[in-house]
Structures are given as structure tokens and as C-alpha cells.
FIMARMI-301981 format. One line per field, with one value per residue: residue in three letters; x, z, y of N, C-alpha, C, O in turn. Coordinates in nm, 3 decimals. Each point is the difference from the previous one (the first is absolute). Layout:
residu Ala,...
n_X X,...
n_Z Z,...
n_Y Y,...
ca_X X,...
ca_Z Z,...
ca_Y Y,...
c_X X,...
c_Z Z,...
c_Y Y,...
o_X X,...
o_Z Z,...
o_Y Y,...
***
This chain:
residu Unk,Unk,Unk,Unk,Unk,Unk,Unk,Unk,Unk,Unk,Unk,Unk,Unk,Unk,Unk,Unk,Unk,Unk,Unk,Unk,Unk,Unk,Unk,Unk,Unk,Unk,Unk,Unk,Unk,Unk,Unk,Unk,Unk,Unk,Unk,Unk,Unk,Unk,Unk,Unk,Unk,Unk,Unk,Unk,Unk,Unk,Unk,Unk,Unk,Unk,Unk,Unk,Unk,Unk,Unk,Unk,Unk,Unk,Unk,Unk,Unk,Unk,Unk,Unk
n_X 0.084,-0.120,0.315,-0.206,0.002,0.233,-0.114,-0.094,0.197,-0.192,-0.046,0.125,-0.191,0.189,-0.064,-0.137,0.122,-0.087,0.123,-0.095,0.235,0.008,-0.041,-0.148,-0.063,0.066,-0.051,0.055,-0.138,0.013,-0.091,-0.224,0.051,-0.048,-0.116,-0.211,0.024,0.085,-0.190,-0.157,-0.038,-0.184,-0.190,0.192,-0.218,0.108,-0.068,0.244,0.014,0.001,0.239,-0.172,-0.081,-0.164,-0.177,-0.051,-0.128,-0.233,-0.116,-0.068,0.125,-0.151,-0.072,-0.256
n_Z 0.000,-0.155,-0.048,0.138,-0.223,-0.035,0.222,-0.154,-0.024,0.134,-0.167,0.211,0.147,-0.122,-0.187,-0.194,-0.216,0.030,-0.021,-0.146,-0.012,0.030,-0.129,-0.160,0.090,-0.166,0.198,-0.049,0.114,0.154,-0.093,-0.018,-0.145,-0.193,-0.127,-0.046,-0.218,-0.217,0.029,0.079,-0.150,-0.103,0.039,0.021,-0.148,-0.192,0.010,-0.049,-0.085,0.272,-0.016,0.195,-0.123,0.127,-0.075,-0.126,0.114,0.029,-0.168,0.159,-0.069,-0.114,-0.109,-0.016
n_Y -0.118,0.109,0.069,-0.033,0.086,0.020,0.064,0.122,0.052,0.061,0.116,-0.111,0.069,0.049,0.176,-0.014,-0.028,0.221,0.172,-0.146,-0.152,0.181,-0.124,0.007,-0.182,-0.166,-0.071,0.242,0.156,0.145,0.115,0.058,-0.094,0.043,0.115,-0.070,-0.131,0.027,-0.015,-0.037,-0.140,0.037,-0.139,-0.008,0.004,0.052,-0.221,0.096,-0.188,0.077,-0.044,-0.048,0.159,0.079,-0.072,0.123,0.107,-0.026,-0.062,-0.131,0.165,-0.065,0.224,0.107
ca_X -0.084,0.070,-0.080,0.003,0.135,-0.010,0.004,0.091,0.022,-0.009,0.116,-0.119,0.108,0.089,-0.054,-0.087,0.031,-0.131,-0.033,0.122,0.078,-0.025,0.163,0.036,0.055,0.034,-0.122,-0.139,-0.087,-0.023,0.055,-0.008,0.058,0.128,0.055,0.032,0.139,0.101,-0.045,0.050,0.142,0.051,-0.018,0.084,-0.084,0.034,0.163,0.070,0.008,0.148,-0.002,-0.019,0.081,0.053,0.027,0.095,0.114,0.060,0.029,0.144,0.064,0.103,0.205,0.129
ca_Z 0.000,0.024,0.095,-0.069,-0.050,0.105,-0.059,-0.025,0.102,0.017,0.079,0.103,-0.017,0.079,0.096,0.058,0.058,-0.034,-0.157,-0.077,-0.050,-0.165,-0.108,0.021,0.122,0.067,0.068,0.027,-0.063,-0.060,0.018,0.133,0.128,-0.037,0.068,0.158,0.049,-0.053,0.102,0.099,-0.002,-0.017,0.142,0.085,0.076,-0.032,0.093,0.085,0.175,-0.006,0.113,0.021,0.014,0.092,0.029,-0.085,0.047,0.153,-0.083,-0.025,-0.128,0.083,-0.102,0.015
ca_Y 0.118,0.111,0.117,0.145,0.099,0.080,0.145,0.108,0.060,0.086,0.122,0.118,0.145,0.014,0.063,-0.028,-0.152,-0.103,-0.027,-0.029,0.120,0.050,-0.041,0.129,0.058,-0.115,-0.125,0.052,-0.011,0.114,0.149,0.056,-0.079,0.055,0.148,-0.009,-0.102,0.066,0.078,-0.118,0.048,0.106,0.041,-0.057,-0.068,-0.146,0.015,-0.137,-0.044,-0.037,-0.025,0.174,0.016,0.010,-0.137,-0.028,0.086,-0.059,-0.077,0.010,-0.039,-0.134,-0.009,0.099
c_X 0.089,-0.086,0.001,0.054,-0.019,-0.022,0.180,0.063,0.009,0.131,-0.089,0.091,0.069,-0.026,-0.144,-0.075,-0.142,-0.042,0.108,0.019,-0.044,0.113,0.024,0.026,0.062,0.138,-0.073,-0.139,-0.026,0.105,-0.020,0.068,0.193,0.003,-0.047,0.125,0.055,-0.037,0.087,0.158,0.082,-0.018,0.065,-0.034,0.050,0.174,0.040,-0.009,0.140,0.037,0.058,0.210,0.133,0.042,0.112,0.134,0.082,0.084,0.207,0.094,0.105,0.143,0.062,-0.056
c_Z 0.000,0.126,-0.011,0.026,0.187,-0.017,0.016,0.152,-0.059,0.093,0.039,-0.076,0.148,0.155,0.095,0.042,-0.072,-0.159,-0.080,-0.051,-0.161,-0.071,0.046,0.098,0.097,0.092,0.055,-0.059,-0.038,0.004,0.151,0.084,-0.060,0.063,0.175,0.041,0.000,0.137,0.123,-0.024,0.008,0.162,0.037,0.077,0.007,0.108,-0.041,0.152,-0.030,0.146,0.022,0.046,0.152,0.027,-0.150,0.055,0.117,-0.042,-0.008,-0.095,0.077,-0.050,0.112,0.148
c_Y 0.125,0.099,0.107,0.086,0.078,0.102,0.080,0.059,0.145,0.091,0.133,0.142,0.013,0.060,-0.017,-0.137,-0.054,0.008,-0.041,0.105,0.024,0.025,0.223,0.094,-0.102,0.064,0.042,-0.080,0.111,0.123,-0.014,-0.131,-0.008,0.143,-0.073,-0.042,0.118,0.140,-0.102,0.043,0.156,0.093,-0.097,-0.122,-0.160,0.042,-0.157,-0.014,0.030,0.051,0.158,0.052,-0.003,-0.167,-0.037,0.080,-0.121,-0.132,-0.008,-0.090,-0.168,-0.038,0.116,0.065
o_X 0.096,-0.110,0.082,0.034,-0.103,0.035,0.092,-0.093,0.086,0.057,-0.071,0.096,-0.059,0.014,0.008,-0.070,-0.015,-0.077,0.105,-0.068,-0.018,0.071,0.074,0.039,-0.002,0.080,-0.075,0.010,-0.026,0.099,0.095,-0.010,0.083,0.069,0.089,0.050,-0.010,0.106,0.122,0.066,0.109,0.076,-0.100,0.068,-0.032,0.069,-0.077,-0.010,0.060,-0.092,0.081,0.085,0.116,0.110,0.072,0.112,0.119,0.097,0.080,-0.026,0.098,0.077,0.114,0.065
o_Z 0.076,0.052,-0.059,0.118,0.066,-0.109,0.075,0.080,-0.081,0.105,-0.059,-0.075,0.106,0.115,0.123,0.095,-0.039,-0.047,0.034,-0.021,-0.068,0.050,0.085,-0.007,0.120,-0.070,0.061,-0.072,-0.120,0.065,0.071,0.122,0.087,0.102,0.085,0.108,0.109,0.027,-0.015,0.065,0.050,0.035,0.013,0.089,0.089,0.022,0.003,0.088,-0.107,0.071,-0.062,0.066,-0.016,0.051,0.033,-0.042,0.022,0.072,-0.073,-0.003,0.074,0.022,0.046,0.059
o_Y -0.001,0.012,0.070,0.015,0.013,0.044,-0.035,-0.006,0.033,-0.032,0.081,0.015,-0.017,-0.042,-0.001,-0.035,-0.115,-0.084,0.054,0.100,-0.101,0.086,0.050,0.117,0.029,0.062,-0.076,-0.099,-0.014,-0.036,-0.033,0.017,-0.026,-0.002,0.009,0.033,0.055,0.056,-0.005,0.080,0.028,0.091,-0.070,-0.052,-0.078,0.100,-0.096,0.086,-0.013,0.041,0.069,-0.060,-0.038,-0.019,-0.095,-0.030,-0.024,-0.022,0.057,-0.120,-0.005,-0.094,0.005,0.086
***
């Protein structure tokens, strides 16, 4: 017996997560959730994790 064809995996939009992405604005789904990303960034809102500075200071060198 055959089986039947699987469906397609869909690609969310990056940002909002609930409509697929549209080739023209991939991997957005629209304009408005590309300028919300490109906003995010530009206010400072997205961060690396990383280790706060005063504790990289305390950190001693084991050569020297």
C-alpha cells in the first residue's frame, strides 16, 4: 500500500512566529515584522549574553 505524500514544512516568520514566511520578504512574513526586527536592533533591544564586565577583570591569567 502506498503512503501518503507528507505535508511540506512550512517556514514560520522569524520574528512573529505565527504566519509563513513570504519568498519577498523571507524570512519575514511582511514589511511590518522585518522594520519591527531591524527596530529591535537598532534600539539595542537584542543583546549577546556575556560575562559582565567587573567579573572578567577578577579572572586571573594562570601563565602570568
Amino acid at each position: 500500500m502506498a503512503e501518503p505524500p507528507k505535508p511540506e514544512k512550512v517556514e514560520l516568520c522569524v520574528f512573529c512566529r505565527r504566519h509563513a514566511a513570504e519568498p519577498a520578504w523571507r524570512p519575514f512574513c511582511s514589511e511590518r515584522c522585518r522594520l519591527q526586527d531591524l527596530a529591535r536592533w537598532a534600539d539595542e533591544s537584542y543583546r549577546v549574553p556575556a560575562e559582565a564586565a567587573d567579573q572578567a577583570e577578577k579572572v586571573t591569567d594562570p601563565d602570568g
